[in-house]
MARROBA-989370 format. One line per 10 residues: number of its first residue (from 1); their letters; for each residue x, y, z of N, C-alpha, C. Coordinates in Angstrom, 2 decimals, m for minus. Layout:
N
NUM = a = X Y Z X Y Z X Y Z  ...
//
This chain:
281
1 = xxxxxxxxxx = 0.85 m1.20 0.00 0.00 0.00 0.00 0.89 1.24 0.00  0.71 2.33 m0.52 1.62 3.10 m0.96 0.95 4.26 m0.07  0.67 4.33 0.79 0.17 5.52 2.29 0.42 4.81 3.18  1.20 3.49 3.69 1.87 2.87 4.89 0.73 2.22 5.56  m0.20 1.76 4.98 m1.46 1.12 5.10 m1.29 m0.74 5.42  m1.36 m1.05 6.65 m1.94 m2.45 6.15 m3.00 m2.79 5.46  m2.69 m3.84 4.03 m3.92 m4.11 3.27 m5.14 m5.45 3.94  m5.79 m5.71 3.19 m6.36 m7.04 3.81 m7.77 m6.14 4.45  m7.78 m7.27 5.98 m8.72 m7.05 6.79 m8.18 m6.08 8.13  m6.57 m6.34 7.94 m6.29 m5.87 9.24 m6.38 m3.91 9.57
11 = xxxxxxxxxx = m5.96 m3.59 10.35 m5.86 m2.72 11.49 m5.18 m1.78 10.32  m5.42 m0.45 10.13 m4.34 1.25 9.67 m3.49 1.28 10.60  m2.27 1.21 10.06 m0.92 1.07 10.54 m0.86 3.13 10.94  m0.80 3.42 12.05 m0.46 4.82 12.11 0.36 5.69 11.43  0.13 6.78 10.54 0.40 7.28 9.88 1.26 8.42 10.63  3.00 8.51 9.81 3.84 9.06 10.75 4.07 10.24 9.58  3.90 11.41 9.87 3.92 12.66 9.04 5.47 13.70 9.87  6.32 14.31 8.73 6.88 14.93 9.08 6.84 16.00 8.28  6.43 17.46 8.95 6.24 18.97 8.47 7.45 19.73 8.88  7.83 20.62 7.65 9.24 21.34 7.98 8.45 22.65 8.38
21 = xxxxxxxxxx = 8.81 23.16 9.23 8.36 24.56 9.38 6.86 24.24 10.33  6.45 23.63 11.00 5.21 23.27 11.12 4.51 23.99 12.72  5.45 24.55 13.19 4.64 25.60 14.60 4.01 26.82 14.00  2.97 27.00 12.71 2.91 28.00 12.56 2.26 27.80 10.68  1.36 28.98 10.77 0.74 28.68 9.30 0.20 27.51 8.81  0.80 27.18 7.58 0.24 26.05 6.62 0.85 24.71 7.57  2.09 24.72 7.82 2.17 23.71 8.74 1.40 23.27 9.63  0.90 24.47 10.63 0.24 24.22 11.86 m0.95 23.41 11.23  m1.41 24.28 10.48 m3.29 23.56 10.31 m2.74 22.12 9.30  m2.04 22.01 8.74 m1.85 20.53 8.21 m1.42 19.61 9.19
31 = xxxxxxxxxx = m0.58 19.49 10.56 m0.21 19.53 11.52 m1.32 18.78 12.75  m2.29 19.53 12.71 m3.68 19.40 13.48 m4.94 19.04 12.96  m5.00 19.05 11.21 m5.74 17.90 10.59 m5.34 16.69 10.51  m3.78 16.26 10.69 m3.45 15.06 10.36 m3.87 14.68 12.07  m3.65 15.37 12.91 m3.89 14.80 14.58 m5.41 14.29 14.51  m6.46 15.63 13.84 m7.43 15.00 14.33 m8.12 13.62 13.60  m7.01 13.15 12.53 m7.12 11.21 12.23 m6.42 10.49 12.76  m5.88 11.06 14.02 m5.29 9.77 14.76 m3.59 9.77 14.14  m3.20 10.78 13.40 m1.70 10.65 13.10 m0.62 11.06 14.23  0.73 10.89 13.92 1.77 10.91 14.48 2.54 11.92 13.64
41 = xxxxxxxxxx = 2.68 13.19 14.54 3.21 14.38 13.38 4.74 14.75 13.87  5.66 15.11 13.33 6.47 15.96 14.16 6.84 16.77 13.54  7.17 17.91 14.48 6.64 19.23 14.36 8.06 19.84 14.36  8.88 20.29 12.77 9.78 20.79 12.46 10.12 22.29 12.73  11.28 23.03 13.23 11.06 24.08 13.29 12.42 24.90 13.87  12.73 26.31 13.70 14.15 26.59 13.91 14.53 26.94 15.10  13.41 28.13 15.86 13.81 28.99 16.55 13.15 29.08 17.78  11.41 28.87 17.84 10.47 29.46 18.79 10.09 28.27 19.03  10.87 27.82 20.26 10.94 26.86 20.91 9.52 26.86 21.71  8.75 27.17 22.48 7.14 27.49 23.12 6.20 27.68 22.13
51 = xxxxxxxxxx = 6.37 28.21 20.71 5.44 27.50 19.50 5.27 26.38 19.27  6.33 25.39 18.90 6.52 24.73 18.69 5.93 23.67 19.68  6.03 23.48 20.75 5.49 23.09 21.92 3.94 23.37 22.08  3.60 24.09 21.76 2.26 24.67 21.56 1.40 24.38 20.84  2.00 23.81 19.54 1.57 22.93 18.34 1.47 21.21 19.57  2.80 21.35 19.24 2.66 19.47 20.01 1.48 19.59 20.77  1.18 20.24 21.78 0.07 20.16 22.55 m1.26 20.37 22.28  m1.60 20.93 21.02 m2.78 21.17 20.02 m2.68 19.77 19.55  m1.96 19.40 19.14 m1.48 18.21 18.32 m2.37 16.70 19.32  m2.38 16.62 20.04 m2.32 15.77 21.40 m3.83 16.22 22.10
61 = xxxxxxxxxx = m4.20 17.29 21.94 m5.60 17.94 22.00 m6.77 17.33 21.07  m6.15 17.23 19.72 m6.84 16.95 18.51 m6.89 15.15 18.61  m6.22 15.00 19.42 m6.54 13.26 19.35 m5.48 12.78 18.56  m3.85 13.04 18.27 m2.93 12.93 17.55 m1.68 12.56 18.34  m0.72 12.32 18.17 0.65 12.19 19.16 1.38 13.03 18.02  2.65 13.62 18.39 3.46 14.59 18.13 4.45 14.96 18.95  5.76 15.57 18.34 6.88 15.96 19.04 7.39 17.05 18.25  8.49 18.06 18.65 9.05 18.86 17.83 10.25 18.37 18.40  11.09 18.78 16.76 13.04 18.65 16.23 12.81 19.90 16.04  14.27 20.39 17.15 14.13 22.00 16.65 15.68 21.53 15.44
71 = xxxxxxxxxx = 15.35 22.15 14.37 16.55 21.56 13.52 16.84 22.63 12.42  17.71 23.31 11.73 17.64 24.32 10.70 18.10 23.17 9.44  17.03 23.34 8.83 17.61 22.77 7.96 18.10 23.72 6.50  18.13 24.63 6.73 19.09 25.49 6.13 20.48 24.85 5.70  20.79 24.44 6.75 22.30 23.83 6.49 21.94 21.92 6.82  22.56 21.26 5.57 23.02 20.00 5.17 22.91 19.15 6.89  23.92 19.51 7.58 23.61 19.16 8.81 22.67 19.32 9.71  21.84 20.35 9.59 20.43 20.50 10.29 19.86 18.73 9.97  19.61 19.70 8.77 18.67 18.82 8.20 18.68 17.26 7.99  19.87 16.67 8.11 20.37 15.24 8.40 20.07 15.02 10.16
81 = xxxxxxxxxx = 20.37 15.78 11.08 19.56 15.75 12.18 18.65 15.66 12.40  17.44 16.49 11.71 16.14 16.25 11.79 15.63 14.69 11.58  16.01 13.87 10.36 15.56 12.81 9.84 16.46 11.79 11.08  17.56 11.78 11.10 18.10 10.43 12.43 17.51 10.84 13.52  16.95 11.98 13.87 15.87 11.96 15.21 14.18 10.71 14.75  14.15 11.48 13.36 12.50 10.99 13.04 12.89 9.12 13.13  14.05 8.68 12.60 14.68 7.43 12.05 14.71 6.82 13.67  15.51 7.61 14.85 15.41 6.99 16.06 14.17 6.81 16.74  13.34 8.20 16.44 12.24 8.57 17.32 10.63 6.94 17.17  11.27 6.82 15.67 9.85 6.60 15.32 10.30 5.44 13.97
91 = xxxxxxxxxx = 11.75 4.77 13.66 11.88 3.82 12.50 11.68 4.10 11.44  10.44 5.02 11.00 10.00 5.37 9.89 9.45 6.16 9.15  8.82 6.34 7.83 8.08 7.96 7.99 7.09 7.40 6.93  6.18 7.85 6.77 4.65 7.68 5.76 4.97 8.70 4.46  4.73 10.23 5.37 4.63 11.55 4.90 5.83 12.23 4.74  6.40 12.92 3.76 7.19 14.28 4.01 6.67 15.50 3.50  6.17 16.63 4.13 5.85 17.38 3.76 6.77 19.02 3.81  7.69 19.73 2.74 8.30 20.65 2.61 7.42 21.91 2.45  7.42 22.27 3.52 6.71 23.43 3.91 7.63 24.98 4.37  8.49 24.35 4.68 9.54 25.63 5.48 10.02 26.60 3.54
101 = xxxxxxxxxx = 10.01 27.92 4.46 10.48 29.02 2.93 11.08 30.14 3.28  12.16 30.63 2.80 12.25 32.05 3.05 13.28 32.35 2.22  12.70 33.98 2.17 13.59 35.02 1.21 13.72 36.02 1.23  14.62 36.98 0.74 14.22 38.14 0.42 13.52 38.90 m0.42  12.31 39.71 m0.44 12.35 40.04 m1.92 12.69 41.76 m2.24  13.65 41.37 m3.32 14.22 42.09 m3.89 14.17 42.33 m5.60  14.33 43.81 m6.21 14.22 43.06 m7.41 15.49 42.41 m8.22  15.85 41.92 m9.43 16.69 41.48 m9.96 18.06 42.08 m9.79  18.60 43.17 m9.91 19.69 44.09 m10.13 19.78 44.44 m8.54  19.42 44.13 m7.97 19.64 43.99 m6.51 19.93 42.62 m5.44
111 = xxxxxxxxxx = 19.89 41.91 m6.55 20.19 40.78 m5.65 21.76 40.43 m5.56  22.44 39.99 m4.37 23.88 39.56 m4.34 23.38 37.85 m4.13  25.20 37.83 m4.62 25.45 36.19 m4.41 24.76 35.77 m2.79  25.08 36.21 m1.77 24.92 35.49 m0.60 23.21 35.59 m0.88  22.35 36.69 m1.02 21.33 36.25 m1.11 20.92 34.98 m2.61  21.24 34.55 m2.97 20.85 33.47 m4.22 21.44 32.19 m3.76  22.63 32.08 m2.80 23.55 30.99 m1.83 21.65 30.73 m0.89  21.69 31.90 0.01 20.28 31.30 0.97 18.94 30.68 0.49  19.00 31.52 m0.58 17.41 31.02 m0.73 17.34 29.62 m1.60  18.68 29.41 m2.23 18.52 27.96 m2.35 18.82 26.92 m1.17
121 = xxxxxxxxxx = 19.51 27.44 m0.15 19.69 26.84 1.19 18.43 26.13 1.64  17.60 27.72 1.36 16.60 27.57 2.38 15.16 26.62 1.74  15.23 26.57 0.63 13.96 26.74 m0.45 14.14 25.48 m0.97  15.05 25.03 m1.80 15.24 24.23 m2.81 16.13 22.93 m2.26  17.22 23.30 m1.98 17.94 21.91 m1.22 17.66 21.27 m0.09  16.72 22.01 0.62 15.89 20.89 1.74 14.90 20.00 1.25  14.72 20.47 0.46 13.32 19.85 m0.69 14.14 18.16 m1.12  14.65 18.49 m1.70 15.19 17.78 m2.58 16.57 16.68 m1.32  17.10 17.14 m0.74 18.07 16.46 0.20 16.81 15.58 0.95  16.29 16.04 1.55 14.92 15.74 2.06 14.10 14.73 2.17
131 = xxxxxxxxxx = 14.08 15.06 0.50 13.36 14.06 m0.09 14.14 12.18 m0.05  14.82 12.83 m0.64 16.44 11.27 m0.71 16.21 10.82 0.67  15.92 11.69 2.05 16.27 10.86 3.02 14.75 10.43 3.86  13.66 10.74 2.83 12.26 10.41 3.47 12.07 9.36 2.66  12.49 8.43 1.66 12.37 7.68 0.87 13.04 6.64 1.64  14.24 6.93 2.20 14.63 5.58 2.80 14.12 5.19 4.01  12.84 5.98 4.70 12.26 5.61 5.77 11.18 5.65 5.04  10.39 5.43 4.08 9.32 5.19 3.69 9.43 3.41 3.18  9.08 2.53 4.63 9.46 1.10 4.17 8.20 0.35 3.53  7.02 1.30 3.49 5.50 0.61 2.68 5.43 1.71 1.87
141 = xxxxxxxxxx = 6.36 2.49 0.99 5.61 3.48 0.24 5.29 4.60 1.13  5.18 5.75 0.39 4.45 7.28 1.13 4.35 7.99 0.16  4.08 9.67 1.16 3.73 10.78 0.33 4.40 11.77 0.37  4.91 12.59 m0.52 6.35 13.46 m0.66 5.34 14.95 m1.14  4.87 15.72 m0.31 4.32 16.99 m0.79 5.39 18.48 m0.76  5.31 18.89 m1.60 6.26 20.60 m1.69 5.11 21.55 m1.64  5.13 22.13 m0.70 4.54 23.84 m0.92 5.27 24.53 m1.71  4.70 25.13 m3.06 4.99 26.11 m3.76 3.96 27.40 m3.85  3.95 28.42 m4.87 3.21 29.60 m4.68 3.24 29.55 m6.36  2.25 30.37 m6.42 1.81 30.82 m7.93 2.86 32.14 m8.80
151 = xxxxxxxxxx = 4.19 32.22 m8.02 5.50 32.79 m8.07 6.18 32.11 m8.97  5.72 30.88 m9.33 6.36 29.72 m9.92 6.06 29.81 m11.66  5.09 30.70 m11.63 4.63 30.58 m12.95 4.00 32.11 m13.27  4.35 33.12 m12.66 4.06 34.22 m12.85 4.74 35.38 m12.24  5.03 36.53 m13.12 6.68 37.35 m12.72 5.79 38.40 m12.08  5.94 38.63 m10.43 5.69 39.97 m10.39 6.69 40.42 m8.94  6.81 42.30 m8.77 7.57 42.74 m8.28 8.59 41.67 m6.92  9.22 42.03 m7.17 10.01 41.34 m5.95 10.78 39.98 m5.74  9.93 39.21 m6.88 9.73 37.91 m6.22 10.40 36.82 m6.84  11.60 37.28 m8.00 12.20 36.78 m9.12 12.96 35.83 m8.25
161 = xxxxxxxxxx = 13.94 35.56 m6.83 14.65 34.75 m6.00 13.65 33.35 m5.75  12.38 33.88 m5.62 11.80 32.82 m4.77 10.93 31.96 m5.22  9.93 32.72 m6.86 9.46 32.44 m7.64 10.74 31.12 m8.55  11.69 31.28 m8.42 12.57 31.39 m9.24 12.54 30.00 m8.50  12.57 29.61 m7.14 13.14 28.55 m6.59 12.11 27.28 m6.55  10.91 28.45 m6.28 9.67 27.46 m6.63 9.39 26.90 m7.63  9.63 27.60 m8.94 9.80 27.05 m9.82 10.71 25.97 m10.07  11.65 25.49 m9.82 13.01 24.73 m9.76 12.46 23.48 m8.74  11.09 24.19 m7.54 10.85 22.85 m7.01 9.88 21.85 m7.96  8.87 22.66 m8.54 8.04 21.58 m9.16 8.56 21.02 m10.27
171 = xxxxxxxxxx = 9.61 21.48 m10.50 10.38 20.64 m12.04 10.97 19.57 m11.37  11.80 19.22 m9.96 12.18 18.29 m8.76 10.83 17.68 m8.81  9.68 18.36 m8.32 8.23 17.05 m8.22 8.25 15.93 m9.32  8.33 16.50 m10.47 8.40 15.61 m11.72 9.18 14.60 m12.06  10.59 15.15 m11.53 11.58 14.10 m11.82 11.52 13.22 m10.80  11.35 13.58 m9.45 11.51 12.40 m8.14 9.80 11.52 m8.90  8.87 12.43 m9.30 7.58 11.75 m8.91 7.83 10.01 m9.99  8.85 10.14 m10.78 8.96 9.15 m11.86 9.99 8.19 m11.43  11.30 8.76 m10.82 12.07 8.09 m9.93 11.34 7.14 m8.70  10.48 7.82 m8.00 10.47 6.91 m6.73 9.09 6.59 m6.87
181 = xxxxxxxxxx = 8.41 6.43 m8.44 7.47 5.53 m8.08 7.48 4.30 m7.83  8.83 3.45 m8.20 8.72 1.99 m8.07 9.01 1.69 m6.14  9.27 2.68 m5.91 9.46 2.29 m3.97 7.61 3.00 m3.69  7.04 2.78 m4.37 5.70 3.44 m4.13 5.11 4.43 m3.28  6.28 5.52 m3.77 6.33 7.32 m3.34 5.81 7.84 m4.61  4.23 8.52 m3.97 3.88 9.13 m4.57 4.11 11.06 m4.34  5.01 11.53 m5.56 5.58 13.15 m4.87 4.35 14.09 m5.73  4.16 15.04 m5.05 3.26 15.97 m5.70 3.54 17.63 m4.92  3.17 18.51 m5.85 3.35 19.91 m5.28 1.93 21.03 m5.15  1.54 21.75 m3.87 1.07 22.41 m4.18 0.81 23.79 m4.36
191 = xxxxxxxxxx = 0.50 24.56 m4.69 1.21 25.87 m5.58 m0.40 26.65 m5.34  0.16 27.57 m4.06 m1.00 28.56 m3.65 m0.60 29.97 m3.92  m1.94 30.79 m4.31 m1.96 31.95 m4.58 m1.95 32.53 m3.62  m2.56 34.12 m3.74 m2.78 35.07 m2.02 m3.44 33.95 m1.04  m2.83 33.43 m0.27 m2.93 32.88 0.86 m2.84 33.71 2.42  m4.07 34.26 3.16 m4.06 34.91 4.11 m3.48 34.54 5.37  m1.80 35.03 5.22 m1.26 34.21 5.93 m0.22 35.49 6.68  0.61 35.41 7.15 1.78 36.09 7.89 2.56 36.53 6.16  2.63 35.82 6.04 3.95 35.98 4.79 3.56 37.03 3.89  1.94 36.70 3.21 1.41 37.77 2.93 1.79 39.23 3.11
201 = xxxxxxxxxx = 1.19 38.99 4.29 0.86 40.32 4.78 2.75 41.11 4.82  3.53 40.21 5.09 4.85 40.68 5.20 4.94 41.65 3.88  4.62 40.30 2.56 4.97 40.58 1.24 4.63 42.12 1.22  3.37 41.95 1.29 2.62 43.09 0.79 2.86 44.58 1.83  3.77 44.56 2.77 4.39 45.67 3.34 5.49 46.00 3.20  5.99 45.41 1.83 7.50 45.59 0.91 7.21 46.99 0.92  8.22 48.30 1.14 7.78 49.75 0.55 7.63 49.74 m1.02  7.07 50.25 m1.25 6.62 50.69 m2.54 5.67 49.51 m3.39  5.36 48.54 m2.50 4.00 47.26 m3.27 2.83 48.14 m2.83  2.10 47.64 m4.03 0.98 48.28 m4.04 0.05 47.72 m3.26
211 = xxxxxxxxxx = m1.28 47.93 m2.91 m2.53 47.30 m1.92 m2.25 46.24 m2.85  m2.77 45.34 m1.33 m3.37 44.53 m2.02 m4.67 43.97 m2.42  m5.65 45.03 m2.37 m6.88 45.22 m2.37 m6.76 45.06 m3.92  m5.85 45.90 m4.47 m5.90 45.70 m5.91 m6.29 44.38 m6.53  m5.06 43.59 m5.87 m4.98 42.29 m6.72 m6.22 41.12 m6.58  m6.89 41.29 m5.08 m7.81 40.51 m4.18 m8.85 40.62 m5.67  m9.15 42.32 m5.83 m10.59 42.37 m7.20 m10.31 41.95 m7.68  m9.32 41.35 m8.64 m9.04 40.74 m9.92 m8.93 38.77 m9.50  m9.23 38.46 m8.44 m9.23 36.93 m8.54 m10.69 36.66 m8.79  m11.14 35.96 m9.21 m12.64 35.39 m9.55 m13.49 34.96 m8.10
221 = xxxxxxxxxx = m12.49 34.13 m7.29 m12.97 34.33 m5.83 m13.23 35.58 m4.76  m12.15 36.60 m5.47 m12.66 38.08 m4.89 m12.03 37.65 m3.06  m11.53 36.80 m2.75 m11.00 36.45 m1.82 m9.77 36.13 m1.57  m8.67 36.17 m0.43 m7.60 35.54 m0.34 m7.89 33.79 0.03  m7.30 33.12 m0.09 m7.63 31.78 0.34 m6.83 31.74 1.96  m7.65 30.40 2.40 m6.68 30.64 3.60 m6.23 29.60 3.99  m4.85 29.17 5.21 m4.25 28.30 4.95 m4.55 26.73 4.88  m5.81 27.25 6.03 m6.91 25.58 5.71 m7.15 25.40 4.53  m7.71 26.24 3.63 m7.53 25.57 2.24 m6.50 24.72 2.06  m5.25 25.71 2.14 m4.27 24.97 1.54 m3.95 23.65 2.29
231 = xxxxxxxxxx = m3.89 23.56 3.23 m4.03 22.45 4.38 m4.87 21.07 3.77  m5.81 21.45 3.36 m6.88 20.13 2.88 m6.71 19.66 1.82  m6.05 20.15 1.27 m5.40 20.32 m0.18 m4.64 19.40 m0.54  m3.46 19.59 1.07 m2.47 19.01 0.99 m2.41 17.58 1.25  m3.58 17.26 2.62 m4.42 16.19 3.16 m4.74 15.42 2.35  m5.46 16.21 1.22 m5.88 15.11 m0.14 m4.65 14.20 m0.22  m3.44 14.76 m0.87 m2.40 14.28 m1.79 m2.25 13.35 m0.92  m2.29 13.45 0.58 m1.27 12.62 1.61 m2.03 11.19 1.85  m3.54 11.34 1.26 m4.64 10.46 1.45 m4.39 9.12 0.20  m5.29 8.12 1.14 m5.37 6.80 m0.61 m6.42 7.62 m1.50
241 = xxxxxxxxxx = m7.37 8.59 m1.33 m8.01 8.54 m2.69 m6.94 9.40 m3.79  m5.80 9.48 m3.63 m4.37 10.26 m4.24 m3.62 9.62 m4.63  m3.98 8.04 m4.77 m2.95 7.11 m4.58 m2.55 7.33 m6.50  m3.25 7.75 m7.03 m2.82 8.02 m8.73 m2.60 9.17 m9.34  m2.24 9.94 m8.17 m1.76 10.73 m9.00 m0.44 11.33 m8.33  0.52 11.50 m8.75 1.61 11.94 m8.79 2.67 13.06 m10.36  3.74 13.52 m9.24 4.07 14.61 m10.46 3.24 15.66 m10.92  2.28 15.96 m10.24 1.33 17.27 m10.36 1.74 18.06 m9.39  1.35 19.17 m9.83 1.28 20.58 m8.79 m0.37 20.90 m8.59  m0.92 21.35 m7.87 m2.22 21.61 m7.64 m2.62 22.56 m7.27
251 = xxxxxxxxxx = m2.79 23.63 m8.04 m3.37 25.17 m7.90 m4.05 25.56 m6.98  m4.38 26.38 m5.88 m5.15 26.63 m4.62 m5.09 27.97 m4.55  m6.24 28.43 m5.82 m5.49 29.93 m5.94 m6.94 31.30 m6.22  m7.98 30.34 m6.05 m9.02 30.90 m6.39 m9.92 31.44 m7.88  m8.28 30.80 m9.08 m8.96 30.94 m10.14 m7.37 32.49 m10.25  m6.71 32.83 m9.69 m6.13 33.75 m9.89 m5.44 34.05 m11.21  m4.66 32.36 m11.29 m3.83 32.07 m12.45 m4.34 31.67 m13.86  m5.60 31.90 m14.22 m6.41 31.62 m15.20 m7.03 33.05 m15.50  m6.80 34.21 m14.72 m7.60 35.24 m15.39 m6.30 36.01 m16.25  m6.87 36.93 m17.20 m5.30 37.86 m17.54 m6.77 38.81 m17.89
261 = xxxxxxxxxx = m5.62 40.08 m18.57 m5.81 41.62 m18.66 m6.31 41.81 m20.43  m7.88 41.93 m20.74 m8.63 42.87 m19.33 m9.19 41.80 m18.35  m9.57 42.64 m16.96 m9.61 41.59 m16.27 m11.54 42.20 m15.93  m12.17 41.28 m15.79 m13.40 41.04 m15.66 m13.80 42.03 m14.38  m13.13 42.49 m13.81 m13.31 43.33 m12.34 m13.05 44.78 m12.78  m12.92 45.15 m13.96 m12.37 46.49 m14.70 m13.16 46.75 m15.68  m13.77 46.15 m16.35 m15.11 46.17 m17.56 m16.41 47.15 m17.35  m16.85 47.60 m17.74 m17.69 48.78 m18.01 m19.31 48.27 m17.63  m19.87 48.58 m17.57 m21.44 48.17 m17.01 m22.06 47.23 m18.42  m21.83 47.56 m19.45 m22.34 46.78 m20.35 m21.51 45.26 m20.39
271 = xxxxxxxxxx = m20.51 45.04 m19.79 m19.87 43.66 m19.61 m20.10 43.22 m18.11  m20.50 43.85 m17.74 m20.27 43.42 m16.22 m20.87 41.81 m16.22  m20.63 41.02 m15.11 m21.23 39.48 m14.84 m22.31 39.70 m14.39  m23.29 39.44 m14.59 m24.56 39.39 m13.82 m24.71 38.73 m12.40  m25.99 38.84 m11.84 m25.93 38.42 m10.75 m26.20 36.32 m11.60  m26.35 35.46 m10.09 m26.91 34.47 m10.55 m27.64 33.79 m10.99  m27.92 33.52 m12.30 m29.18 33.40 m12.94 m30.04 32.33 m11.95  m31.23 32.22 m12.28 m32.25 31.11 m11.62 m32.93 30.46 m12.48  m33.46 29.61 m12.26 m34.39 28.60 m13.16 m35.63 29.34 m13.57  m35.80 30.50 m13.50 m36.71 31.50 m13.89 m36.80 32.14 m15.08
281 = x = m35.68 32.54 m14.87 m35.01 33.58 m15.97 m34.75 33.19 m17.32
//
């Protein structure tokens, strides 16, 4: 079974999930959906040691067991720490989920070497190192998920470092997703738009970015999504009804990346959308 499943008649073998970055955001709520099915999470993370702890205990609230590795996996050695804790803690792993991100944003002609050294530190080679070492604790098969952003496939202010890296991860989804299907790892990425999150709100207090009220009118949802979306999203992939598909990325974006200019929120009263038609009309 390729989700660490006993098949047959018998008993669901507990499902052991590991989140990078996970006291916080998209982690947390993926974190505390996997608790409230009875999973075994641990709870990755660098710095804020009483977050982190705070999660575990939400975690354990929700009807879940959980621990936090405080581990950077920034650096090669973090991140080989993290996994011989998960390898001692627990033999094995189901899930890997790459959630941890960071960058600067800057635009192009401003970026130095040390910043393009980090953000692949931080972004891209945990992903991928990561990955190599969640495969050899995946001894029934598992699930290999990447958080990406809609940066990956669309250029705007700032974001050429990170967009840049995200991009570089889902081209990694593709190649591992074909590599490690015969150990029956299924890898997949998912790739969220304005997500109402911390990071956001960071982004969007870059000096000189514009509202982001702007951009909110122009999604078809007229909404930011929020990280439970992305969270359930992710739940899917990690689930058996996911068991076929692999090497996808999965949009969670409200329709953002499907509109272009003119944009339907700018059109004149004679185009406007109507309200919702009825079986009347």
């Amino acid at each position: 079974m390729s989700n660490g499943e006993v098949g047959g008649n018998g008993p669901a073998r507990e499902r052991i999930t590991l989140i990078t970055g996970a006291s916080r955001g998209i982690g947390r709520a993926l974190a505390l959906a996997l608790a409230r099915q009875g999973g075994t999470v641990v709870v990755n993370y660098k710095r804020n040691t009483d977050l982190a702890e705070k999660t575990v205990a939400e975690i354990g609230e929700a009807g879940g067991r959980g621990f936090a590795v405080r581990a950077d996996v920034e650096t090669a050695d973090g991140l080989s720490e993290l996994f011989d804790e998960v390898a001692r803690r627990c033999g094995r792993l189901d899930h890997f989920v790459s959630n941890a991100a960071a960058s600067a944003f800057k635009n192009i002609m401003d970026i130095g070497p040390h910043h393009l050294d980090r953000s692949y530190a931080m972004n891209l080679r945990p992903f991928v190192l990561g990955a190599q070492q969640a495969v050899k604790l995946m001894d029934d098969g598992g699930r290999i998920v990447a958080l990406s952003s809609y940066g990956s496939v669309r250029a705007y202010p700032t974001y050429a470092m990170l967009g840049g890296m995200k991009a570089a991860i889902e081209a990694w989804v593709r190649y591992m997703a074909v590599e490690f299907a015969p150990y029956g790892v299924n890898v997949n990425a998912v790739n969220g738009g304005l997500i109402d999150s911390d990071s956001l709100q960071f982004f969007y207090n870059v000096e000189g970015m514009p509202p982001m009220q702007g951009v909110l009118d122009r999604i078809p949802a007229r909404r930011p999504g929020t990280i439970q979306e992305v969270a359930d999203t992710i739940m899917f992939l990690l689930s058996e009804g996911a068991g076929y598909i692999t090497g996808q990325t999965v949009v969670v974006d409200g329709g953002l990346s499907v509109v272009a200019p003119p944009f339907f929120a700018d059109v004149g009263e004679a185009l406007a959308l109507p309200p919702r038609p009825t079986r009347g009309d």
